[in-house]
N, C-alpha and C positions, 0 to 999 in steps of 0.2 A: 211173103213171110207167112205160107200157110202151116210153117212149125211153129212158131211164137203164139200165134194165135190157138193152134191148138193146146200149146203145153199152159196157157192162161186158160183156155173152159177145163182142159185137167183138172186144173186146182181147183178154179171155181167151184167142180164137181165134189173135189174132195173134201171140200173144206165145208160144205152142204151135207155129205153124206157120216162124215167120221162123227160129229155131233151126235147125229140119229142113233148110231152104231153104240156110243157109249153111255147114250139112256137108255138103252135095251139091255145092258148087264147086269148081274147080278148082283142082289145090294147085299151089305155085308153090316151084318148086327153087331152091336156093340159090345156082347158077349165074347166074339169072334177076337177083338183086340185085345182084353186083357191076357195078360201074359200066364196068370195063373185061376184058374177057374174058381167061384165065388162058393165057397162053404155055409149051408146053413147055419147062421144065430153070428156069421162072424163080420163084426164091423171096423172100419177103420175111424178112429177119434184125431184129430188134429186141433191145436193147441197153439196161441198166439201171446206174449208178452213183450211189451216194451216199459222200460223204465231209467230213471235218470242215475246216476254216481257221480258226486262231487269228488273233485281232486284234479290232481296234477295229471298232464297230456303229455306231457311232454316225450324225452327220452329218457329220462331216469329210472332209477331202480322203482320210485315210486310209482310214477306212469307204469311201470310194467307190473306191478303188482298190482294196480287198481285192474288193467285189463283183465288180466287172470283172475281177480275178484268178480270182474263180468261174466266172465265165459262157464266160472265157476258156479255162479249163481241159477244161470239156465240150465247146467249140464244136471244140478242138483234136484232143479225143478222137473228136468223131464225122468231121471230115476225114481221122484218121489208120485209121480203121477198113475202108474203102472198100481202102486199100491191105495190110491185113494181110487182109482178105477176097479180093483176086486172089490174095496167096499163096498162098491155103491152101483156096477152093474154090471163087470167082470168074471166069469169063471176062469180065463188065461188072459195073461197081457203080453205082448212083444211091442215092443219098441222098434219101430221102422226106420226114424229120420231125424236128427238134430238139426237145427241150422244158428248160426249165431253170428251177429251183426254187433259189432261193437265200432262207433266210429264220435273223434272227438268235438264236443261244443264246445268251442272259446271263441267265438264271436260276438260283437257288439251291434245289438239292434237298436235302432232310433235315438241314439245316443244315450242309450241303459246299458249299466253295466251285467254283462251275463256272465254267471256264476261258472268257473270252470272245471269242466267234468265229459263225461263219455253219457252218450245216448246207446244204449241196447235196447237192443230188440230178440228175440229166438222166435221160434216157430218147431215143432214137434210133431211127429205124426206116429201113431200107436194102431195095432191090430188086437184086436178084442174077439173074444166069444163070450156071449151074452150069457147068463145066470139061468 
């Protein structure tokens, strides 16, 4: 079986050599990945909120308005933030990213009763050039 044995030091060989071969390339800066090349004075700000809403979870009219009062609540905070951002270190703001988490609490911990209502959460991300 003098092919078996050859096509096992093959590999042996290869599997020694390819390693070597791909720490000898070329590294690639972190510059190189962003998609759009980084502008003097301009930064991105990102933004976290969570907070609770008493009310009905259910499927009702009410459940559906309390969500919509969630969603409503973040979508309002990330428009308002764009303008407390020119105040205070803004010369432009854009608005990059909303995300919004609404999901509901009606469970009973340690035999307490827990209040019923939705946990939100948002997250926002903004593109800024400095003053």
């Amino acid at each position: 079986m003098p092919s078996f044995k050859s096509a096992i030091l093959a590999s042996a060989i290869l599997l020694l050599v390819v390693p070597a071969v791909a720490q000898t390339g070329q590294r690639i800066s972190v510059e190189q990945f962003n998609a759009a090349p980084r502008q003097e004075n301009m930064v991105r700000i990102q933004n976290s909120i969570s907070f609770f809403l008493a009310g009905s979870t259910g499927e009702g009219d009410d459940a559906q308005k309390l969500r919509e009062r969630a969603q409503r609540a973040v979508y309002e905070m990330a428009a308002h933030q764009c303008d407390m951002l020119r105040d205070v270190l803004a010369k432009d703001c854009r608005l990059e990213t909303v995300n919004v988490n609404v999901n509901a609490n009606n469970t009973r911990q340690f035999n307490q009763q827990q209040v019923e209502g939705l946990n939100v959460s948002g997250s926002m991300a903004f593109q800024i050039s400095l003053k």
